[in-house]
C-alpha positions in Angstrom: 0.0 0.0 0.0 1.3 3.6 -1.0 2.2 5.7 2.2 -0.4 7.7 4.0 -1.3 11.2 2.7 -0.4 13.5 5.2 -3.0 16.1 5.7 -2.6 19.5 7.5 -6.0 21.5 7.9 -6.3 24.9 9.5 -9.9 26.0 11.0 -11.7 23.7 13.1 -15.0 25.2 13.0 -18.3 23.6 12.2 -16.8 22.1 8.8 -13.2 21.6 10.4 -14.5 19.7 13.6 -17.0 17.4 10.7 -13.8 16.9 8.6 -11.8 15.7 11.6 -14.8 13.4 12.5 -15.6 12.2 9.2 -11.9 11.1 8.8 -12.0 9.4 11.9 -15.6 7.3 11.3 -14.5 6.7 7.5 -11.2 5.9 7.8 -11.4 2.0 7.0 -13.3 2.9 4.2 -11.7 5.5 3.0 -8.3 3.6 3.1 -10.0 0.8 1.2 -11.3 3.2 -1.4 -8.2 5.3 -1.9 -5.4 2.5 -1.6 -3.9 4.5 1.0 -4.0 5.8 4.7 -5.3 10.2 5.2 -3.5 11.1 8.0 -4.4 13.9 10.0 -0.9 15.3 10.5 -1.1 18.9 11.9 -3.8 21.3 12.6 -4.1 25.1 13.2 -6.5 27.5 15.1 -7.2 30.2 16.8 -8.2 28.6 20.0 -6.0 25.6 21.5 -7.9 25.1 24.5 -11.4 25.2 23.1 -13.5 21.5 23.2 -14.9 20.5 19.3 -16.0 17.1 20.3 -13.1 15.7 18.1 -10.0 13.7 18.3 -6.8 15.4 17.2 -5.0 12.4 17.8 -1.1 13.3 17.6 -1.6 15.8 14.8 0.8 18.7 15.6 -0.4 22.3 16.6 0.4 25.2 14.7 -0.9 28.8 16.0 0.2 29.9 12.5 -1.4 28.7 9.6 1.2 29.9 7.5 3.9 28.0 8.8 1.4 25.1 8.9 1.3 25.1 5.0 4.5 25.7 4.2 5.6 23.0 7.0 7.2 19.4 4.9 5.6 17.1 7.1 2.1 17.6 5.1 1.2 16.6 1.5 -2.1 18.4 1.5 -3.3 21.7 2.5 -6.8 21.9 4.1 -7.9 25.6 4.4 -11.2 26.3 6.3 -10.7 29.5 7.3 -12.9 31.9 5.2 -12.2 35.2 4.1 -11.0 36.3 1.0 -7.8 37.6 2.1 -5.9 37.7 5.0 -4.8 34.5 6.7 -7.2 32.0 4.5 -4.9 34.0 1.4 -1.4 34.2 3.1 -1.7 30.1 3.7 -3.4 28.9 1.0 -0.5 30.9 -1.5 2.3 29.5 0.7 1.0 26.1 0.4 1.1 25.9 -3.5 4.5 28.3 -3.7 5.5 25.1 -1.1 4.3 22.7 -3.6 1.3 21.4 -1.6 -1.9 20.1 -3.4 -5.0 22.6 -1.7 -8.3 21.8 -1.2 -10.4 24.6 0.2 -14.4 25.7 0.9 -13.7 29.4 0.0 -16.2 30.6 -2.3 -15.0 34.7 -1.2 -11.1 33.6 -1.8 -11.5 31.7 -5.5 -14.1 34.5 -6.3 -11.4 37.0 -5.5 -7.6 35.4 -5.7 -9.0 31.8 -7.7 -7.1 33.1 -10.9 -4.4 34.0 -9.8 -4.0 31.0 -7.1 -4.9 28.8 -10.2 -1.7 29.8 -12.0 0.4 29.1 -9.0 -0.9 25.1 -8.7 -0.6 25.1 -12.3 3.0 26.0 -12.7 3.8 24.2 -9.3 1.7 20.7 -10.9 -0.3 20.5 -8.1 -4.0 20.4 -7.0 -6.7 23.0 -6.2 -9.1 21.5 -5.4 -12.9 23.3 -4.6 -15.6 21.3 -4.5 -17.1 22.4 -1.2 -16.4 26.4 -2.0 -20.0 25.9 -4.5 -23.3 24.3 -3.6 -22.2 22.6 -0.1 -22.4 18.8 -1.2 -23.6 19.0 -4.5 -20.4 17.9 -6.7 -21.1 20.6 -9.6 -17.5 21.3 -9.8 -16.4 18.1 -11.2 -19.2 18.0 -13.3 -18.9 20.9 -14.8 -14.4 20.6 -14.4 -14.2 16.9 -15.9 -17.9 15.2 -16.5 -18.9 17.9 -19.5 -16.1 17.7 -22.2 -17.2 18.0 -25.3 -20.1 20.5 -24.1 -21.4 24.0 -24.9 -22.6 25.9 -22.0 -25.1 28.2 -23.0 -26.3 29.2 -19.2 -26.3 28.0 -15.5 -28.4 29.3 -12.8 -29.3 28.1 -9.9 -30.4 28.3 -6.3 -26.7 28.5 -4.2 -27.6 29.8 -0.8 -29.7 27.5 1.3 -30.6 30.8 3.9 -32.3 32.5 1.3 -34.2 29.7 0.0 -35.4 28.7 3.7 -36.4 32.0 4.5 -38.7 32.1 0.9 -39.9 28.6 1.4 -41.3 29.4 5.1 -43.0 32.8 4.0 -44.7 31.1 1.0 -45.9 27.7 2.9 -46.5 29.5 6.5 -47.8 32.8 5.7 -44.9 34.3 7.8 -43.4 37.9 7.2 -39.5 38.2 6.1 -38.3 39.4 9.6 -39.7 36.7 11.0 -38.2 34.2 9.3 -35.3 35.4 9.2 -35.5 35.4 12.9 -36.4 31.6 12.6 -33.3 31.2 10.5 -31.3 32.9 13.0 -32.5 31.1 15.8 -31.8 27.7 14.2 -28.3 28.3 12.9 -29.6 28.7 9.5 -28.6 32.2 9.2 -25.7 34.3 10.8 -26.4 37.4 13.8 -25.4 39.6 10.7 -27.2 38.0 8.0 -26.5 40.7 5.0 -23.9 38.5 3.3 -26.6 35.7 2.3 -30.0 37.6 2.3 -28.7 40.1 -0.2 -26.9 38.3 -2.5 -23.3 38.4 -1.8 -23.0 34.8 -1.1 -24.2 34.0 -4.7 -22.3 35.8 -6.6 -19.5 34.5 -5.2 -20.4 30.9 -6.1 -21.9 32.3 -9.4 -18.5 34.1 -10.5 -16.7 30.6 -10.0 -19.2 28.8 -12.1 -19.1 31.3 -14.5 -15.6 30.7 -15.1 -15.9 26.9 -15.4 -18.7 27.1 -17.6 -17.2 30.0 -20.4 -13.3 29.7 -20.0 -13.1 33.0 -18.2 -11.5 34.9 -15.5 -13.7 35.3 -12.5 -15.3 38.6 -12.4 -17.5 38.8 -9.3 -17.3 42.9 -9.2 -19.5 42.4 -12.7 -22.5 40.7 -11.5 -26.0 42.6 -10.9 -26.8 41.7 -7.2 -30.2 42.4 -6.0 -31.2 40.4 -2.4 -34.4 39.2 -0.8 -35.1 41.6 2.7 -38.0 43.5 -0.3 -40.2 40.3 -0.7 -43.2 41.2 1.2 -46.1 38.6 1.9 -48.1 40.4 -1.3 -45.4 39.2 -3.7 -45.5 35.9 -2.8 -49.6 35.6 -3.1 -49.5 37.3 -6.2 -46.7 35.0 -7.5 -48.4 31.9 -6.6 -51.7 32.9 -7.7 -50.1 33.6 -11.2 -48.5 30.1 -11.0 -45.2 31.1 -10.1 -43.0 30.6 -7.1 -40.2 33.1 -6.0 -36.4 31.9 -5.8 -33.1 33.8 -5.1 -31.6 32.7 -8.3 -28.1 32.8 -9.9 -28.0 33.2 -13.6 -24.5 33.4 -16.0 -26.0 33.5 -19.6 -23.6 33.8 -22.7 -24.6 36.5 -25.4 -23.6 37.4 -28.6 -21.7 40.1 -27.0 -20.5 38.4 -23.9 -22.0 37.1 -20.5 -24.3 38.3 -18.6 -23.9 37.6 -14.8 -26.7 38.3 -12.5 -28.0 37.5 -8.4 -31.3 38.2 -7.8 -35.1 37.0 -6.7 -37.1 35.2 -9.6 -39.9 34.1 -10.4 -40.1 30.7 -11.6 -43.1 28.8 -12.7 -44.3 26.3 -10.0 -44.4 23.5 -12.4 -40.8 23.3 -13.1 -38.1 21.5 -11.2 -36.6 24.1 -9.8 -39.6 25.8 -7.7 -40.1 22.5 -6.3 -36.2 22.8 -4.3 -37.4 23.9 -0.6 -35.7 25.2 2.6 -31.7 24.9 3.1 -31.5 22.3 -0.1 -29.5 23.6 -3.2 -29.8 23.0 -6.9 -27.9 24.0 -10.0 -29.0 24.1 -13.7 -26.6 23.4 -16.3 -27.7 24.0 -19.9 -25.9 22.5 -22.8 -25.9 21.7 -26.7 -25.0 17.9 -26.6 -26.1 16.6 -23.1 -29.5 19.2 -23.0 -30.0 20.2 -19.3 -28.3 19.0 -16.1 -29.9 19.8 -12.8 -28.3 18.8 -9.4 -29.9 19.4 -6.1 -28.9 18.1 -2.6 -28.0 19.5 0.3 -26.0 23.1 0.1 -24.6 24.0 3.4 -23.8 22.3 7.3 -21.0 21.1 8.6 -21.7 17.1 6.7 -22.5 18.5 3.6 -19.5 20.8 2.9 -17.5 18.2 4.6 -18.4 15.6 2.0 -17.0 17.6 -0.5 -13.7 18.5 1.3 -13.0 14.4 2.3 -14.3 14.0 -1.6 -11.4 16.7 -2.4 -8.7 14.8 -0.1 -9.7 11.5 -1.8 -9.1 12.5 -5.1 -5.7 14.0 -4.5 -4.6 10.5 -2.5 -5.3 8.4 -5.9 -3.6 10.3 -8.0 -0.4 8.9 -9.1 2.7 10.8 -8.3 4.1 12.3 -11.7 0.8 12.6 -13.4 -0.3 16.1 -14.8 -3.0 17.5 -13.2 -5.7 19.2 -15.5 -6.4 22.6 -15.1 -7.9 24.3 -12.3 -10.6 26.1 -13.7 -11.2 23.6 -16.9 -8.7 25.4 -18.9 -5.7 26.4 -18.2 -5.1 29.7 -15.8 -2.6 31.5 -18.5 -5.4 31.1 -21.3 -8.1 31.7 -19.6 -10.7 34.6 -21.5 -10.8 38.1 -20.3 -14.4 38.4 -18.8 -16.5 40.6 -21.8 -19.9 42.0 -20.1 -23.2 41.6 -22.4 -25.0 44.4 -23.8 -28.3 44.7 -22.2 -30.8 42.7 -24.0 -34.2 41.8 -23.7 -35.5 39.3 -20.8 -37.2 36.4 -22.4 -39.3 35.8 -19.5 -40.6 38.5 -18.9 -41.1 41.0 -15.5 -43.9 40.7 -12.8 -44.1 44.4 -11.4 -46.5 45.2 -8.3 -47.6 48.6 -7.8 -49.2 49.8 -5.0 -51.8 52.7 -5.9 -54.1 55.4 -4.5 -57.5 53.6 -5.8 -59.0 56.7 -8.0 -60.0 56.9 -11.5 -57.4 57.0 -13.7 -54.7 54.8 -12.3 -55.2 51.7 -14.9 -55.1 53.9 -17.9 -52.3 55.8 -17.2 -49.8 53.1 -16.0 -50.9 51.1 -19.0 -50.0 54.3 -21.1 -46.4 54.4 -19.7 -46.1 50.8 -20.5 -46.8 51.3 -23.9 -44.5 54.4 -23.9 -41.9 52.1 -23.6 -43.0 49.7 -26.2 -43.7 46.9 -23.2 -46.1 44.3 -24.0 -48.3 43.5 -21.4 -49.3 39.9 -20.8 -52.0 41.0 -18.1 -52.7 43.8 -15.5 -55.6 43.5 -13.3 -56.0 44.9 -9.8 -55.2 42.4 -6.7 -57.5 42.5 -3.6 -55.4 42.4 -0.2 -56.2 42.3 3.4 -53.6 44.2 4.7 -53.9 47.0 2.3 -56.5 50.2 3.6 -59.6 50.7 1.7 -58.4 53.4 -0.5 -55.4 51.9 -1.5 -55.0 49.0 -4.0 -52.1 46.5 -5.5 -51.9 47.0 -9.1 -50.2 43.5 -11.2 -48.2 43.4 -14.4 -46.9 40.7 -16.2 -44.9 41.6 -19.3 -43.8 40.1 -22.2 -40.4 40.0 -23.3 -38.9 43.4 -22.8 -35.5 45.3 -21.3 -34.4 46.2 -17.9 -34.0 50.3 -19.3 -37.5 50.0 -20.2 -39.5 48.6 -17.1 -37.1 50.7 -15.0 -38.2 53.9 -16.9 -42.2 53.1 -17.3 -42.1 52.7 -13.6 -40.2 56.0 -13.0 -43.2 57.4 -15.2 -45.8 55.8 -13.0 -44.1 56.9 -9.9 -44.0 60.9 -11.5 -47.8 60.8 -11.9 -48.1 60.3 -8.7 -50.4 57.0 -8.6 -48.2 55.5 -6.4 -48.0 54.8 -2.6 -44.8 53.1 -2.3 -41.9 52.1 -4.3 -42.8 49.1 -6.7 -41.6 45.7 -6.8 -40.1 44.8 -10.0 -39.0 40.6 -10.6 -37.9 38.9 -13.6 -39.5 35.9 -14.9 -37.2 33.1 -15.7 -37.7 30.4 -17.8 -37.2 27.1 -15.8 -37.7 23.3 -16.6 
């Protein structure tokens, strides 16, 4: 039997502590599938003393996770850090400079550094491996990295942050308001005491810029993605959305143009009959469209300690079969040195449409003139009718429109139109409609 791969992991947080454990549980089987022992060789935190519930067995400390990567008694670097610079940056660079194979759960990092670190492990022939960085457990990376040769990706989106699709799933099934389930979410673990970073968006677009770059042979541009969050869904959108057969989603969507890709993060509505409106609470699902295969849709689960550290010990596994000598493919599907400056699509037309909800002073007038500043902007409208609700007072009414095909520019302006005659009450809410299987 080939000699045990020596693994050094620094952060032993909820993923770290389920890494450690998993290796321990697993560790006949995962000799017997890999042909060789994992050994949990050195460790480093901030916090020596604290109790995880794990076994550290005679892995060696190291307060600096630095000097843990660059240290020769480890083959593999584990960084669980977070972050997309500081320490989780420092190590993770030192380890490939050393000539250490990485495997790492960083969405922020890649989405920041993944280029750059790329070229490193690529001139260095060894492995960066990032499973658990996108989708928790779902292994979209490899399938997008290795299982799609041959392939054209023409668009994936997908639902990539299982907080803002809990939060969603409770309002539409219980009736609940946003605060309070995100209070829910809190309270359960679901979501963090500062929760910006996954209700808005930013969590996404990290994981969408990555995929993005796997799926068109570009550099990872996260700065150039259109990020719009969740805390504006109100109890009214979700009614409305279901009673027009559609179901809302934080979605993330790379689409490739004729004149380059459009990235964007934001909620959707998605018809309920599709396969993707039926993914609920903390699960996660990706859609992959292509010319030869068709569409690929993976779902499981997206985030907790297991999950993630599926991926990581699926990471380490692949790295102990590989033979010693072989040349590793490409980080990011092609290699780092040729990969495409990111080009930014024009704006274009939304195929699926907009659902905008206006609410109005109810007084003659209102219908005709918001339907005039629609067609001011050459929007065709599938439907507009007036919506009764409960919570709204007796003068006041919801007004919803579902377009056809049309542009961003020219929703945005009709309802700046609407808005300077006055009608309204509040500001509107303005979704897209995306096409879904």
């Amino acid at each position: 039997m080939a000699e045990a791969l020596r693994i050094g992991i620094a952060g032993l947080g909820t993923v770290g502590a389920s890494v450690v454990g998993c290796m321990t549980d697993k560790e006949a089987e995962l000799t017997r599938q890999c042909g060789r022992t994992m050994a949990l060789t050195a460790v480093s935190a901030r916090d020596r003393t604290r109790d995880r519930g794990i076994e550290l067995g005679n892995a060696q400390w190291f307060d600096d996770p630095v000097e843990l990567a660059r240290s020769a008694e480890i083959d593999v670097f584990v960084e669980l850090i977070g972050g997309d610079s500081g320490a989780a940056y420092d190590a993770v660079k030192a380890a490939l400079e050393a000539g250490r194979h990485v495997v790492t759960a960083n969405k922020a990092l890649l989405s920041k550094h993944g280029v750059a670190l790329a070229a490193i492990a690529e001139e260095k022939g060894v492995l960066l491996n990032y499973e658990a960085a996108v989708a928790g457990g779902i292994p979209v990376i490899k399938t997008m990295r290795e299982a799609l040769a041959g392939n054209e990706v023409s668009r994936v989106f997908g639902i990539m942050n299982g907080t803002a699709n809990y939060i969603l799933t409770r309002m539409e099934e219980e009736g609940l308001s946003f605060e309070d389930c995100l209070a829910e979410a809190q309270r359960l673990g679901y979501a963090e005491a500062d929760p910006t970073f996954d209700i808005e968006g930013h969590d996404t677009a990290h994981k969408l810029s990555i995929l993005t770059s796997l799926a068109f042979g570009c550099k990872i541009s996260a700065d150039d993605i259109y990020m719009e969050g969740i805390s504006n869904i109100s109890q009214a959108d979700i009614r409305a959305a279901s009673e027009l057969g559609y179901r809302i989603k934080l979605l993330g969507v790379a689409v490739k143009t004729d004149s380059g890709i459009e990235q964007r993060v934001h909620p959707t509505m998605v018809p309920t009959h599709s396969v993707i409106a039926q993914v609920h609470g903390v699960t996660n699902a990706v859609a992959i469209e292509t010319d030869v295969l068709g569409e690929l849709l993976l779902s499981g689960p997206g985030a907790g300690g297991n999950a993630t550290a599926s991926a990581v010990i699926g990471d380490m596994a692949d790295i102990a079969k590989s033979r010693p000598g072989f040349q590793h493919g490409p980080v990011f599907g092609r290699p780092a040195a040729k990969l495409k400056p990111y080009k930014r699509a024009r704006m274009r037309s939304h195929e699926g449409g907009y659902f905008i909800r206006m609410t109005v002073h109810d007084r003659a007038g209102v219908f005709a003139a918001i339907a005039k500043r629609m067609a001011d902007n050459e929007i065709s409208l599938e439907s507009i009718v007036q919506h009764a609700d409960g919570g709204l007072p007796d003068e006041q009414k919801n007004v919803i429109l579902v377009t056809h095909e049309t542009t961003e520019a020219a929703v945005r302006k009709a309802v700046d139109g609407v808005m300077k005659d006055g009608h309204l009450v509040d500001k509107p809410q303005v979704i897209r409609i995306e096409r879904a299987a």
